[in-house]
N, C-alpha and C positions, 0 to 999 in steps of 0.2 A: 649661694654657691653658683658660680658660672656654669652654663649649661656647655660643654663644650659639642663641637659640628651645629652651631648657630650662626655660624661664619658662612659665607657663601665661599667656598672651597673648591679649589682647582679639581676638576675630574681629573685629570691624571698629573699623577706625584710622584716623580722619578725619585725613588731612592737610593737609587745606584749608581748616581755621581762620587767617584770617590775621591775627589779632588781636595786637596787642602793647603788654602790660601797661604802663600809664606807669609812669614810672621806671625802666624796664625796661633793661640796655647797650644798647649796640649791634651790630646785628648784626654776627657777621660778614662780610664781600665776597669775591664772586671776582673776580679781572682778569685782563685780557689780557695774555696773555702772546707779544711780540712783535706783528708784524702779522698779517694773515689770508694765509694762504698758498693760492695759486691752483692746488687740487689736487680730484680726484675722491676720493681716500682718503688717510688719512694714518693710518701707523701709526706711536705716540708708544713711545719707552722711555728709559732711565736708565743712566747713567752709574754707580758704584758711588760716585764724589764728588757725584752728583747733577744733575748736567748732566743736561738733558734736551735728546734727540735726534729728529727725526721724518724720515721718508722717504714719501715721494710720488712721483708722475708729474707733472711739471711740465705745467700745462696749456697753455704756451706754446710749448715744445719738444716736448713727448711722450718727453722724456729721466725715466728713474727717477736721482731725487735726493735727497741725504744730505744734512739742514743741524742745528747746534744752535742753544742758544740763549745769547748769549755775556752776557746780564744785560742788553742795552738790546734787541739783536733776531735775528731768524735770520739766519744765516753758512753759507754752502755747507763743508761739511766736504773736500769736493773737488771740480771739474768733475767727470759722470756719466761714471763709468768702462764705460759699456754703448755697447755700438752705434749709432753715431750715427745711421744710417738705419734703425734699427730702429724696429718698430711694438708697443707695451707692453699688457698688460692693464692696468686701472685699481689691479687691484690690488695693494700689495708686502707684505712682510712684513721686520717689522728685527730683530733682536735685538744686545745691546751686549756683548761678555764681559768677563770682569775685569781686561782689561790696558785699557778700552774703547777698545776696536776695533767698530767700527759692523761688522754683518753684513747684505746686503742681498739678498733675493731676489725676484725678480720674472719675469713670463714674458713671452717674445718672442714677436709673432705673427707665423709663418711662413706667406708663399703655400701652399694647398692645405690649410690649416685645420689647420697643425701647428702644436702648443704647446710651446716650448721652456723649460723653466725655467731662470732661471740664477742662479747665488747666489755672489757677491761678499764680500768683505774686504777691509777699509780699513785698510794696513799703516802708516801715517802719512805715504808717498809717492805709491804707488799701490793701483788698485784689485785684487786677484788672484784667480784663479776658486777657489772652496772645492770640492775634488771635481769628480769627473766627473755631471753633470746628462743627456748625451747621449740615455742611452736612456728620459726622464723626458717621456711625450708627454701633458701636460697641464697644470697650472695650479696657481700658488700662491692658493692663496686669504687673503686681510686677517690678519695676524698669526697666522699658524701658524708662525711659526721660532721656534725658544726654547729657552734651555739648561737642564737641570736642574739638580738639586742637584750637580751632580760636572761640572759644566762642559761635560759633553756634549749635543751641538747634535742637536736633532730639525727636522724638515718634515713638515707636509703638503702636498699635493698632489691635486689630482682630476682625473680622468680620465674623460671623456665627460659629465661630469655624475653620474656613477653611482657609479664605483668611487674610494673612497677608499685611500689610499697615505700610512702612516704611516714616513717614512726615517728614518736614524740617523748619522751623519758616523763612521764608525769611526776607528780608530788607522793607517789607511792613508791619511787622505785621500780615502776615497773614499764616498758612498753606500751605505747597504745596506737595504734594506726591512727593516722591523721587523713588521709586520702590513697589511694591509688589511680593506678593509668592503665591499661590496656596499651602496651607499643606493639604499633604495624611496624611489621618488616624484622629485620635479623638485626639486633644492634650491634652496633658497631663503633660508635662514638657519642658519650655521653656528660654530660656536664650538670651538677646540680648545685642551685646557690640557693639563698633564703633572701627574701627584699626586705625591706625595713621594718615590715610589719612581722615577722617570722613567715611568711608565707611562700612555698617552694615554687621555684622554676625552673623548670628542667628544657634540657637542650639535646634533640638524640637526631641520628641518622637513621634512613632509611634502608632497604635495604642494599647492599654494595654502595652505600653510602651516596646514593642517587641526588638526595635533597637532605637538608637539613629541616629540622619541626621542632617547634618551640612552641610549650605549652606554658600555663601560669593557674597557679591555686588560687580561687578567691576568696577561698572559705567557706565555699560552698561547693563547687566543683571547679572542674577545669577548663579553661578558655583556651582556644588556638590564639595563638601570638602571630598575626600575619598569616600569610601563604607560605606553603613550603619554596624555598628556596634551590635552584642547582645549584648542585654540591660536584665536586671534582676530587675531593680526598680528605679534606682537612676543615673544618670548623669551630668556632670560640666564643662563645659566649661572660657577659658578663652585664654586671648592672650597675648606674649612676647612682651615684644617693639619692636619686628622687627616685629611682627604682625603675627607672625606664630602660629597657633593656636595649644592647648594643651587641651583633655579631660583628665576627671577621669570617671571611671564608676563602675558599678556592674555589674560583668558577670551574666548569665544564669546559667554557669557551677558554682555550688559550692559556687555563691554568694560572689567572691572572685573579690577586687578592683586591676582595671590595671588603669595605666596610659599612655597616648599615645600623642606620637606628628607626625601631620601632615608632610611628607616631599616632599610633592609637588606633591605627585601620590597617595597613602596610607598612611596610620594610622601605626605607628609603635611603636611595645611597647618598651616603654621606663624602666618601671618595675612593678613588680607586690607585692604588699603588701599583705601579708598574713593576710588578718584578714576578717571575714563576717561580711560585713556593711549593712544596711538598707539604711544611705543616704552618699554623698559624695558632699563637695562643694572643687573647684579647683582653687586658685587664686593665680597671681602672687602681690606683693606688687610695692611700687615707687620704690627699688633698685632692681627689677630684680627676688627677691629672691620669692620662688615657695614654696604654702603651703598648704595642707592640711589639710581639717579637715571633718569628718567625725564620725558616730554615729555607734555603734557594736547592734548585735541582744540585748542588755540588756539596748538598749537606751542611752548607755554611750559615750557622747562626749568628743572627745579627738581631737588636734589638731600637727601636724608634720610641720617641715620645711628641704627643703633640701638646704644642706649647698653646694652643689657643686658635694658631693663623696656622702653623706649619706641621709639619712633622722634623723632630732632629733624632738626629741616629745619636744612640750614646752609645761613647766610644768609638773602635773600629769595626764597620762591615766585616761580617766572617770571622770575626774573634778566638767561634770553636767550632773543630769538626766535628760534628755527631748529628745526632737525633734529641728534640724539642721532648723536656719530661718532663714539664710545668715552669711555670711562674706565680708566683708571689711575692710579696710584699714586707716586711716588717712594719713595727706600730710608729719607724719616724717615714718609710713611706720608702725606704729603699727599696730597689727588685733585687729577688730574686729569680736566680731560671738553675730545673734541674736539667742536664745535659746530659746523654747516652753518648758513652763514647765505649767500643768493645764490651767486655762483662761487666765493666763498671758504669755509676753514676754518679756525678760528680755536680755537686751543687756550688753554683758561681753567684758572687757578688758582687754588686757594678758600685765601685769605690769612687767618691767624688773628689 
């Protein structure tokens, strides 16, 4: 597998040429995909036939909700097998496994400031609870559930704001803490993947989002990933299949996006894209290939891939107005990106 930013690469990479050579194809387009869905968060994943799945908190019920997408629009996969008088964090987290079976975790707000997590599976009748969650007094946070390579199902979790709680679904059925973290400062932006080994790496801010800190499980404890990084607002993490991990960020200075990769001591910049962003998400897809996308101070999402030597925009700069609510990927390697525009969210797909 090509290791990509092995190239000796332009420090600066104007992306914001928007010129287009006559004679030139045509671009390619993203569309919409389905209608805008009436949610505070939505976390997207995939089917292993490709069906794409999203779950939400309905902003009309306050029920967490499973729908796909059936080729003209989204379909409730079940009425919300959760508590109907219950009160939900904004946030859920999905994951789909290989039989796809939707898995759904989200947390109940309990009078007296208790956080219940509960985490669900969609048997093809009903909903049925995955493990004991009981003694789990705190909060899922935006896509932390995810299986690794061998089918087994992780969570995060946090607890007061502070202490993070990495679990593991054992061979019983039940939860079992795999590690925790102690997080300095107020979080405020957080990111958690699994490397190839199942092993967790988390990405958080500081607090007012001062630097970004990346840590890595080794299976025995936890290693700082580099030095804290300036941070300016917005940060991305993601990992290569060799599991070497790659941010994007927003500087302090100038509010100008760097990309960086890990080389086993420090953070080394890889290149710098000339453009002031508000936000930045950094993913690598199934083949390797490294892609950007990111919003400009006029709220314009645009999305970049690098081919090896360069970066290409796919599609046209500014596409959509809103706010950056993820990206991913499906299993032939297409993006996705979720989009905030008004009350809704509306997930787009870049059509070749």
């Amino acid at each position: 597998m090509k290791e990509y930013f092995s190239y000796n690469l332009p420090k600066h990479l104007n992306l914001c040429d928007r010129s287009n050579p006559k004679g030139a194809e045509p671009q390619p387009y993203w569309q919409v995909v389905g209608d805008g869905l009436e949610a505070h968060y939505v976390s997207l994943r995939f089917s292993d036939n490709g069906t794409p799945y999203a779950a939400y908190v309905d902003k009309t019920d306050g029920q967490p909700l499973v729908v796909k997408y059936n080729g003209v629009g989204w379909e409730k996969v079940s009425e919300s097998g959760f508590p109907a008088n219950g009160r939900y964090s904004n946030f859920v987290a999905l994951a789909i496994d290989n039989e796809a079976a939707p898995h759904l975790a989200c947390t109940q707000i309990i009078p007296g400031n208790k956080k219940n997590v509960i985490v669900k599976r969609f048997n093809g009748d009903n909903w049925e609870e995955v493990g004991n969650t009981s003694f789990i007094n705190g909060y899922v946070i935006g896509d932390s559930l995810r299986f690794d390579g061998n089918g087994d199902l992780y969570m995060a979790s946090l607890h007061n704001d502070r202490y993070l709680s990495v679990l593991k679904l054992n061979s019983r059925d039940n939860w079992e803490e795999v590690c925790n973290l102690n997080i300095y400062g107020q979080l405020e932006l957080f990111f958690f993947l699994l490397d190839k080994s199942g092993l967790p790496v988390v990405l958080y801010s500081g607090y007012n989002r001062s630097e970004f800190i990346v840590f890595r499980y080794t299976g025995e404890n936890w290693v700082r990933v580099g030095i804290a990084e300036p941070l300016g607002g917005s940060a991305s993490l993601t990992l290569d299949n060799n599991g070497i991990p790659y941010a994007a960020y927003r500087e302090n200075d100038g509010g100008q996006l760097k990309v960086v990769r890990f080389n086993g001591s420090t953070w080394d910049e890889a290149t710098k894209v000339e453009i002031d962003a508000r936000q930045v998400l950094l993913k690598f897809d199934n083949n390797g290939r490294l892609h950007l996308a990111y919003s400009d101070r006029d709220y314009q999402i645009s999305v970049a891939r690098f081919n090896g030597v360069n970066w290409e925009t796919m599609g046209d700069f500014g596409f959509f107005s809103g706010v950056l609510g993820g990206l991913t990927f499906d299993r032939q390697g297409v993006p996705y990106l979720v989009c905030v525009n008004g009350s809704k969210r509306f997930i787009m797909k870049f059509a070749r």
